[in-house]
C-alpha positions as CSV (number, residue, x, y, z in Angstrom):
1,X,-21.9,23.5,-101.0
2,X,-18.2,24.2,-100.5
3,X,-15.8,21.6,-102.2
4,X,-12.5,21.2,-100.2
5,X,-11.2,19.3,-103.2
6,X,-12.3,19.0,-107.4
7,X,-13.5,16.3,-108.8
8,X,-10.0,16.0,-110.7
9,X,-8.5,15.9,-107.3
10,X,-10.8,13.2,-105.5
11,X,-10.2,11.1,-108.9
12,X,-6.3,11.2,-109.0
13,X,-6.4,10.6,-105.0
14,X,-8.9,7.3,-106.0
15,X,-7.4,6.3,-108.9
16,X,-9.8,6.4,-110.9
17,X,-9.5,6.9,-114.6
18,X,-12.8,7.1,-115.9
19,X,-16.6,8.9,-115.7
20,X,-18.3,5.9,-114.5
21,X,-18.5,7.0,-111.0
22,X,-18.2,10.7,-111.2
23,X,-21.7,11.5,-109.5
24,X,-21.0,9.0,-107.0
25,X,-17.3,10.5,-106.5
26,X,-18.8,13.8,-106.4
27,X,-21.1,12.8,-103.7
28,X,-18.6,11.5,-101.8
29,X,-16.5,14.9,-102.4
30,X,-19.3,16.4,-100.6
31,X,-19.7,14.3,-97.5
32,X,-16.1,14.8,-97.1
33,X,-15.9,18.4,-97.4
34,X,-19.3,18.9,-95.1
35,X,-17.5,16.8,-92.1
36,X,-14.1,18.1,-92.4
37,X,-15.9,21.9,-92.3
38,X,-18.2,20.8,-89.5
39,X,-15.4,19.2,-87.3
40,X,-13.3,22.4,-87.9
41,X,-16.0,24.9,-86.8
42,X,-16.3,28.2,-88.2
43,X,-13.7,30.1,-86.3
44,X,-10.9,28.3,-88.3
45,X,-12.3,28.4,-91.1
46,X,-10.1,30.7,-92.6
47,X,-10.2,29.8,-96.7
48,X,-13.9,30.1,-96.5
49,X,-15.4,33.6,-96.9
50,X,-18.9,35.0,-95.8
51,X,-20.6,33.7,-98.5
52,X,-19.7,30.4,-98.3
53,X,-17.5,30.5,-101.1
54,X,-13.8,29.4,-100.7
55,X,-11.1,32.3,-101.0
56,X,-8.5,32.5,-103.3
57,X,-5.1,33.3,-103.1
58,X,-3.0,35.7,-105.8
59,X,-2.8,33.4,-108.1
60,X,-6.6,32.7,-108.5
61,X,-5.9,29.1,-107.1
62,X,-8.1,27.9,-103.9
63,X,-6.6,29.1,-100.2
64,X,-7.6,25.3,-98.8
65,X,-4.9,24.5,-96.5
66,X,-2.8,21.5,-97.8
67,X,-3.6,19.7,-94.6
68,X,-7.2,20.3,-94.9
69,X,-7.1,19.3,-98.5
70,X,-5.1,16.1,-97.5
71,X,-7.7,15.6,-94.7
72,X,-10.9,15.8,-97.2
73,X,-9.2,13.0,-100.0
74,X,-7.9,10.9,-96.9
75,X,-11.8,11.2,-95.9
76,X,-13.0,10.4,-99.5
77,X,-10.6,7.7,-99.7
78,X,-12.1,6.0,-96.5
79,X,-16.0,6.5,-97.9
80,X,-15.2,5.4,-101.6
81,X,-13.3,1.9,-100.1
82,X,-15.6,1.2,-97.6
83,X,-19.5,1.5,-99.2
84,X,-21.9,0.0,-97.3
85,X,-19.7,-2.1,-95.5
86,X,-21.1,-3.6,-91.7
87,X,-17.3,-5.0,-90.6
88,X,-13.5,-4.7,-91.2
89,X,-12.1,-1.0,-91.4
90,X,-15.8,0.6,-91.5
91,X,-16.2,-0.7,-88.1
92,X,-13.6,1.3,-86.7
93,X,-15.8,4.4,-87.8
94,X,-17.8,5.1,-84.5
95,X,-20.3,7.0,-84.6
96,X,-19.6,11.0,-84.6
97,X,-16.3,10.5,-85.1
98,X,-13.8,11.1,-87.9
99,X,-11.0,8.4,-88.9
100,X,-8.0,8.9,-86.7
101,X,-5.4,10.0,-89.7
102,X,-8.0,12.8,-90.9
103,X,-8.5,14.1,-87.0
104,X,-4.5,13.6,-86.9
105,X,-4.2,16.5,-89.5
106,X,-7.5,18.9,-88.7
107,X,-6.8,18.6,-85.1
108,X,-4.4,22.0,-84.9
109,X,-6.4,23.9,-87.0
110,X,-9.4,23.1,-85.1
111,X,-11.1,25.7,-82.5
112,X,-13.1,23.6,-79.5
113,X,-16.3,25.0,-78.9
114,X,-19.1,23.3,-76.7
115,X,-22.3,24.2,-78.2
C-alpha cells in the first residue's frame, strides 16, 4: 500500500501528540492515500513507479507533489474529525465523492477517463 503522507506527517497535520491512536491514524493514512490515488487515475500518477512504490527525488526524500500531499492530510483530517458520524459536516460527504477542498487541489493533476 502506497502512503502519500508518514505517520509523523498525518500526526503533526492532527495534532496529535501521542501513540494512542497510531493504528487508527495509520488506517486512516491509508484510506486517504487509496482515494486520493484512485480519484487521480494512473496516468497522473507521476511520484508512483511500476512497482507501486513512491519515487524519490535526489535527495532521497519522497516525489509526492505538495498538492497531493496537502490533499491526502486535508482527507485525513476530514476522516479523523468526523468518525462515525450520521449528520453535520459528514453529511456533506456524498457518496463517491471527495470533499470539495481535496477535489479543489487534485483536480489539475487529475486525467478523466471513463471506464
Amino acid at each position: 500500500m502506497v502512503m502519500l503522507v508518514t505517520l509523523d506527517e498525518g500526526k503533526a497535520h492532527l495534532r496529535v501528540t501521542h501513540e494512542l491512536e497510531d493504528e487508527d491514524i495509520q488506517l486512516r493514512i491509508e484510506a486517504a492515500s487509496e482515494s486520493v490515488i484512485s480519484y487521480l487515475k494512473d496516468a497522473s500518477l507521476d511520484f508512483v513507479d511500476t512497482g507501486g512504490d513512491l519515487v524519490l527525488d535526489s535527495s532521497g526524500n519522497n516525489a509526492v507533489p505538495k498538492r497531493v500531499k496537502m490533499a491526502t492530510l486535508l482527507l485525513l483530517g476530514a476522516l479523523y474529525a468526523h468518525r462515525g458520524e450520521d449528520g453535520g459536516e459528514a453529511a456533506k460527504f456524498r457518496m463517491g465523492f471527495l470533499p470539495p477542498a481535496v477535489t479543489a487541489l487534485l483536480y489539475p493533476r487529475r486525467v478523466p477517463t471513463f471506464a
